[in-house]
PyMOL Python script that loads the backbone (N, CA, C, O; Angstrom):
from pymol import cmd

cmd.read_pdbstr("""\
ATOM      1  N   UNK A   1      20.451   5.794  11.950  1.00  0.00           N
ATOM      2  CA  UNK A   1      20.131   5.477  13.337  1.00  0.00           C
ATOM      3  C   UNK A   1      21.225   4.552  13.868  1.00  0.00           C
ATOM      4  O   UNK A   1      21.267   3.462  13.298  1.00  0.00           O
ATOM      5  N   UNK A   2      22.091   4.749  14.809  1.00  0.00           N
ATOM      6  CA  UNK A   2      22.377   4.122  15.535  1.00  0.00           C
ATOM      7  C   UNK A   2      22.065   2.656  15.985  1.00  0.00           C
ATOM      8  O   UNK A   2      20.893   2.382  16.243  1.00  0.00           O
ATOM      9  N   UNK A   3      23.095   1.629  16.105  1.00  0.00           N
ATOM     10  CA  UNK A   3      22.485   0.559  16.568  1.00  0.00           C
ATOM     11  C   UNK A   3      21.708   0.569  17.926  1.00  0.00           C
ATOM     12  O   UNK A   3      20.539   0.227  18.104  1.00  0.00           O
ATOM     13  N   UNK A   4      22.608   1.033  18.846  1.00  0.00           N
ATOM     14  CA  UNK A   4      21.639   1.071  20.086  1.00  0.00           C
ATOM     15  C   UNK A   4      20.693   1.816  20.187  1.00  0.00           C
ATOM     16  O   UNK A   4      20.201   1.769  21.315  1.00  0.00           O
ATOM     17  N   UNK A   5      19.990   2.793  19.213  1.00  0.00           N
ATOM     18  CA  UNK A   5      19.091   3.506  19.439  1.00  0.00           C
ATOM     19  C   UNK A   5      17.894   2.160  18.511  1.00  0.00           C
ATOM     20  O   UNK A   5      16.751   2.021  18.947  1.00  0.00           O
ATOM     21  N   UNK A   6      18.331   1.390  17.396  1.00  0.00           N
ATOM     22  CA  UNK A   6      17.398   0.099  16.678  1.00  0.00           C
ATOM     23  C   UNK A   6      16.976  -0.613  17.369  1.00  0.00           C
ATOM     24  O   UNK A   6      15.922  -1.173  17.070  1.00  0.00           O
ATOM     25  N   UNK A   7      17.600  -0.877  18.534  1.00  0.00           N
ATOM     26  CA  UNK A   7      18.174  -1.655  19.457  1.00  0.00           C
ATOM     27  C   UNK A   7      16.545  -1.472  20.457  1.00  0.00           C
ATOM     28  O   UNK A   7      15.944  -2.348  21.079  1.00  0.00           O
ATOM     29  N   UNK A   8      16.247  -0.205  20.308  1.00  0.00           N
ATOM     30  CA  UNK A   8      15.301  -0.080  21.922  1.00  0.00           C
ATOM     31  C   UNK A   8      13.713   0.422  21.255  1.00  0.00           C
ATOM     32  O   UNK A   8      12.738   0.656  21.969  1.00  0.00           O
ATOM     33  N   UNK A   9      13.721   0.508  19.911  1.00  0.00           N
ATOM     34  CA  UNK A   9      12.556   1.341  18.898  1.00  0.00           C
ATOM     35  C   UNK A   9      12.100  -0.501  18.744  1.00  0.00           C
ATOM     36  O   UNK A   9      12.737  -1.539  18.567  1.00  0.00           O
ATOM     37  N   UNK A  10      10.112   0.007  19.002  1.00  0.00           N
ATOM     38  CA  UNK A  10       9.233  -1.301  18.566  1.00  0.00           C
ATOM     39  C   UNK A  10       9.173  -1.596  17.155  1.00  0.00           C
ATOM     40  O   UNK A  10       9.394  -0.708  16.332  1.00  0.00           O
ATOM     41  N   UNK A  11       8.818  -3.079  16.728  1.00  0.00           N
ATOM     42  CA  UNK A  11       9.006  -3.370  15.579  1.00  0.00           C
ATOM     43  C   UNK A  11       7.326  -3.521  15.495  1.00  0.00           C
ATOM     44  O   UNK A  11       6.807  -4.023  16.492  1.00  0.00           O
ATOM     45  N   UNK A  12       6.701  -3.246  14.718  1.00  0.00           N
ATOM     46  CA  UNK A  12       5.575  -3.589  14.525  1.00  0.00           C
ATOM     47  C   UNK A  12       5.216  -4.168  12.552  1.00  0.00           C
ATOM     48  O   UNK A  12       5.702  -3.917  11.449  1.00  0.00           O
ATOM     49  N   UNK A  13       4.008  -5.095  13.159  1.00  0.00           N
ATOM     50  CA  UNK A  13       3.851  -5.395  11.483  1.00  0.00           C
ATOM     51  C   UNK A  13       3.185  -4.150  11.147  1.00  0.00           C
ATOM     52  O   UNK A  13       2.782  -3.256  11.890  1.00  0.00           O
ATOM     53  N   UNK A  14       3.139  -4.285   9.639  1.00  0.00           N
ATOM     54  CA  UNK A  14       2.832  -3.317   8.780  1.00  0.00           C
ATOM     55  C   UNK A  14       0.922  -2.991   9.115  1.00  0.00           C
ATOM     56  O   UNK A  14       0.387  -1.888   9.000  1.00  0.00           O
ATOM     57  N   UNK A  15       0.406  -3.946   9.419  1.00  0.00           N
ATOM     58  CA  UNK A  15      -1.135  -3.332   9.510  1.00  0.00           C
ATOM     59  C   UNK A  15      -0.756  -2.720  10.599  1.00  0.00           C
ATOM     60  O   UNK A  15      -0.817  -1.511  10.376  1.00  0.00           O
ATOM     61  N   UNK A  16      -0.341  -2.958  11.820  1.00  0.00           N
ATOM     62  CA  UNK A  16      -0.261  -2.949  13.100  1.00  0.00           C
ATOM     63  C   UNK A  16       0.378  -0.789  13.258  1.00  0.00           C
ATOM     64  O   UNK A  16      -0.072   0.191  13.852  1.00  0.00           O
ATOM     65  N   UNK A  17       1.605  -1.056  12.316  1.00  0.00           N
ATOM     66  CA  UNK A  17       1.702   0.137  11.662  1.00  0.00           C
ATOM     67  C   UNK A  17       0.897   1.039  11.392  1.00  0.00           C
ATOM     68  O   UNK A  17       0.950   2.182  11.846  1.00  0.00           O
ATOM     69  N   UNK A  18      -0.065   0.532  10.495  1.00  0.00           N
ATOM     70  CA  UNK A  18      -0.640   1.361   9.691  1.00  0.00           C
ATOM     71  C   UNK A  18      -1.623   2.320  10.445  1.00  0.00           C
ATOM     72  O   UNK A  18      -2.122   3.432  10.268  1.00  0.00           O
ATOM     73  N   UNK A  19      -1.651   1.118  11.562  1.00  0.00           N
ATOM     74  CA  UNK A  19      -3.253   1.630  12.156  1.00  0.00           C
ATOM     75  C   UNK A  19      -2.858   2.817  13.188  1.00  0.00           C
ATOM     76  O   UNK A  19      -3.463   3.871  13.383  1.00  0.00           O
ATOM     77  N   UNK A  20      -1.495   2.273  13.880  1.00  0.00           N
ATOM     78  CA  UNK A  20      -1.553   3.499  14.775  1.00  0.00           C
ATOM     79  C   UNK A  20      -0.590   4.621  13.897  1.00  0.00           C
ATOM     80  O   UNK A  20       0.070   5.231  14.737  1.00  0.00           O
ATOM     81  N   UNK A  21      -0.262   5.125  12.497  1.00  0.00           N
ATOM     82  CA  UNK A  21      -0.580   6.318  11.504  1.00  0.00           C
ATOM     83  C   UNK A  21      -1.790   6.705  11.132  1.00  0.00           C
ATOM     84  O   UNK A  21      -2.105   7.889  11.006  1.00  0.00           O
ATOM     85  N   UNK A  22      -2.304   6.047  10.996  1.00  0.00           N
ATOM     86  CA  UNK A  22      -3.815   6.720  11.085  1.00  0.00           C
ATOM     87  C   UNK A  22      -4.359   6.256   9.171  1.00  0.00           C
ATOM     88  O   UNK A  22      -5.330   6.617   8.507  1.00  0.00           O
ATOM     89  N   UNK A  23      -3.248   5.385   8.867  1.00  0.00           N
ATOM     90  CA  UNK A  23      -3.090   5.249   7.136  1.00  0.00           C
ATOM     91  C   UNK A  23      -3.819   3.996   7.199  1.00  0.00           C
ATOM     92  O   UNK A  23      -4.372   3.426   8.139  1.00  0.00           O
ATOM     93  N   UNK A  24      -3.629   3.576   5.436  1.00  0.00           N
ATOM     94  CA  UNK A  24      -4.315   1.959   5.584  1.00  0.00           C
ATOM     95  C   UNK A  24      -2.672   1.934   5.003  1.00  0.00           C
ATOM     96  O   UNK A  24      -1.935   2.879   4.724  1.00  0.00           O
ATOM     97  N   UNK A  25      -2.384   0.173   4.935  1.00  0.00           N
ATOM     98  CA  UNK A  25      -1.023  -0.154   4.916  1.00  0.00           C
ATOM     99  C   UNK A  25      -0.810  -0.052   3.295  1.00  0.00           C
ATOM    100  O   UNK A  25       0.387  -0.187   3.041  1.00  0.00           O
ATOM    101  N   UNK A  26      -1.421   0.099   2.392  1.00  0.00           N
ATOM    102  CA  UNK A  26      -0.523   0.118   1.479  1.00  0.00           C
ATOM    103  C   UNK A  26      -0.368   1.257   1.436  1.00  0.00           C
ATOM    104  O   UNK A  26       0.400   1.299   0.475  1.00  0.00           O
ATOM    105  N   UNK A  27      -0.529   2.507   1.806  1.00  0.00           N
ATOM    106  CA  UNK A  27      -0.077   3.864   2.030  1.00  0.00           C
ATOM    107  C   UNK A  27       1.151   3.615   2.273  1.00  0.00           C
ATOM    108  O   UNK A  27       1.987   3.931   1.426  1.00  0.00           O
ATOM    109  N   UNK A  28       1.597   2.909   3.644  1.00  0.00           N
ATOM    110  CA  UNK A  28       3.040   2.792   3.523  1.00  0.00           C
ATOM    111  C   UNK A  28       3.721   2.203   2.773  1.00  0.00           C
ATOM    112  O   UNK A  28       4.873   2.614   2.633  1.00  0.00           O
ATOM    113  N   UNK A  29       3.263   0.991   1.988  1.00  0.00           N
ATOM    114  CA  UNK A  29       3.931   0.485   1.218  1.00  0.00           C
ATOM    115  C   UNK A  29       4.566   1.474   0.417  1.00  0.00           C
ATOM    116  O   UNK A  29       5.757   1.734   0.592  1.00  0.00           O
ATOM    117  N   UNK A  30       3.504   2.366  -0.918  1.00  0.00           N
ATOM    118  CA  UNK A  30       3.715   3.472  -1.389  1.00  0.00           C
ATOM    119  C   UNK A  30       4.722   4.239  -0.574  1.00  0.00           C
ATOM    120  O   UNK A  30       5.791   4.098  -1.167  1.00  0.00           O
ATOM    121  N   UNK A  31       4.853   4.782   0.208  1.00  0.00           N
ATOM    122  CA  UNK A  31       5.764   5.898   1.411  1.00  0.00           C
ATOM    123  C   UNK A  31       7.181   5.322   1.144  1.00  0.00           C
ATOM    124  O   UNK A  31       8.166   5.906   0.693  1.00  0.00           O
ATOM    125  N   UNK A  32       6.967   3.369   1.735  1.00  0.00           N
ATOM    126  CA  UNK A  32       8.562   3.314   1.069  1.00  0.00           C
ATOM    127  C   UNK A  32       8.845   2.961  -0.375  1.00  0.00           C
ATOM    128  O   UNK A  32       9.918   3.059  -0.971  1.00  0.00           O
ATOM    129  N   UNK A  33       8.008   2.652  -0.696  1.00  0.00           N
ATOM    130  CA  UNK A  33       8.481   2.806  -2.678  1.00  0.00           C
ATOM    131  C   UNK A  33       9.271   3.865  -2.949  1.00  0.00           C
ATOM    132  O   UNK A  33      10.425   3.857  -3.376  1.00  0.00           O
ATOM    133  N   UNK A  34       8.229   5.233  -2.536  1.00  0.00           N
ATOM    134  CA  UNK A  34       8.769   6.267  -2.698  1.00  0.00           C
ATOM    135  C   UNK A  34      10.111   7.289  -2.037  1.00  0.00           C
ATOM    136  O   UNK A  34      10.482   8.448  -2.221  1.00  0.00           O
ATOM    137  N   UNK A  35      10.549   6.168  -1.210  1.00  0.00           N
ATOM    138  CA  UNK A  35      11.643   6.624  -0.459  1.00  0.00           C
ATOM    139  C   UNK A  35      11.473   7.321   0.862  1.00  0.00           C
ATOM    140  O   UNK A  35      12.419   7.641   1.582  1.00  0.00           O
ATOM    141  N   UNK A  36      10.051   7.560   1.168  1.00  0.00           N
ATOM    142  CA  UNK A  36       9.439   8.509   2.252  1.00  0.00           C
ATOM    143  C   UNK A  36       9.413   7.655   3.324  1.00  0.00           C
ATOM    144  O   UNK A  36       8.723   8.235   4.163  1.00  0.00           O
ATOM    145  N   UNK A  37       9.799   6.537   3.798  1.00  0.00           N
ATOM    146  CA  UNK A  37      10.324   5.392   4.607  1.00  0.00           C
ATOM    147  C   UNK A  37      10.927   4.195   4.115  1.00  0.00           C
ATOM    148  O   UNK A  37      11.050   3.661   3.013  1.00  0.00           O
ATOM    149  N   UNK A  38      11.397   3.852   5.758  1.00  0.00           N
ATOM    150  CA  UNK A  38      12.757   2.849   5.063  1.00  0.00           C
ATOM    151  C   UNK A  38      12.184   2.189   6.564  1.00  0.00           C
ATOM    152  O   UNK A  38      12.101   2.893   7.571  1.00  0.00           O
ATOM    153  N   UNK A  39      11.843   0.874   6.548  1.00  0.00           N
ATOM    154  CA  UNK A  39      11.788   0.044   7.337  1.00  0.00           C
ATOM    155  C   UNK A  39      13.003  -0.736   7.824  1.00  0.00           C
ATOM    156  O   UNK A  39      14.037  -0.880   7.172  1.00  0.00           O
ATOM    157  N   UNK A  40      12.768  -1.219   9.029  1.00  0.00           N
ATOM    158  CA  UNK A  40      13.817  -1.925   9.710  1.00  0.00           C
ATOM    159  C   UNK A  40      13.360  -3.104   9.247  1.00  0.00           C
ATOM    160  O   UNK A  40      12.167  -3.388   9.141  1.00  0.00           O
ATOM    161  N   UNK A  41      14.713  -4.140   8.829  1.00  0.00           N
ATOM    162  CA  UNK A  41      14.503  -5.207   8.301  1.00  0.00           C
ATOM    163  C   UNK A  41      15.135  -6.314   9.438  1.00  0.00           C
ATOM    164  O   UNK A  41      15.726  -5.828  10.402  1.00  0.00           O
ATOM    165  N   UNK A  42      15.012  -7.832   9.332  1.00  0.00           N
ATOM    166  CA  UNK A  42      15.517  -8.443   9.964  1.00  0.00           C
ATOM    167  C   UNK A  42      17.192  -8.876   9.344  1.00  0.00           C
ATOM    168  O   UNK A  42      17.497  -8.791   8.154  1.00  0.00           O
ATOM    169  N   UNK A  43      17.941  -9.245  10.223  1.00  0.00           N
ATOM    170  CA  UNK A  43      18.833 -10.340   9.369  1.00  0.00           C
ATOM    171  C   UNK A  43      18.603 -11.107   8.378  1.00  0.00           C
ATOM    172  O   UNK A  43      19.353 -10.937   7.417  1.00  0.00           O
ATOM    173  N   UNK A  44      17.534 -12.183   8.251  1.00  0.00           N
ATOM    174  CA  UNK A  44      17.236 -12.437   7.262  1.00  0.00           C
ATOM    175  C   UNK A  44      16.420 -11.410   5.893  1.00  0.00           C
ATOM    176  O   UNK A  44      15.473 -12.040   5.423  1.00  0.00           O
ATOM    177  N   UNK A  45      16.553 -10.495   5.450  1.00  0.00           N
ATOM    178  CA  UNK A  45      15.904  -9.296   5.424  1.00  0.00           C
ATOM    179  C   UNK A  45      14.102  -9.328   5.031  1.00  0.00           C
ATOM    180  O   UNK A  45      13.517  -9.026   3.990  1.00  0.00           O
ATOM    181  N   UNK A  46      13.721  -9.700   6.014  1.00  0.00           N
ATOM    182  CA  UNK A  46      12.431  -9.183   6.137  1.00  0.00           C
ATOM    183  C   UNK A  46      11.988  -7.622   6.856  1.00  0.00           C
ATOM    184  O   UNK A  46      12.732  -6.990   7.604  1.00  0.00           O
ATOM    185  N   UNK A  47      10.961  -7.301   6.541  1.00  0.00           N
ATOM    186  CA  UNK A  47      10.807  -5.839   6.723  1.00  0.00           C
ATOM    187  C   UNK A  47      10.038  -6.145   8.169  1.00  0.00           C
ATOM    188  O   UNK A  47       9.628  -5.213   8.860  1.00  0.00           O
TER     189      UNK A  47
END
""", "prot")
cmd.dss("prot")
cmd.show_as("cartoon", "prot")
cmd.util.cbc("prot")
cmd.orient("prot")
């Protein structure tokens, strides 16, 4: 992805996530374990 396209996409926390997938959050956790997502992290690298 492009920076300016990172640039304009919402960051949401992970429940906040979860809920509008329709998952509970450690589903995603699992998803990126498994390589099936890759979260945007901060500078300091938080997810």
């Amino acid at each position: 992805m492009s920076d300016s396209n990172a640039q304009m996409r919402a960051v949401y926390i992970i429940s906040v996530a979860a809920e509008l997938a329709g998952v509970h959050p450690q589903t995603l956790r699992i998803y990126e374990r498994k390589g099936l997502l890759e979260p945007a992290r901060t500078t300091g690298g938080s997810r």
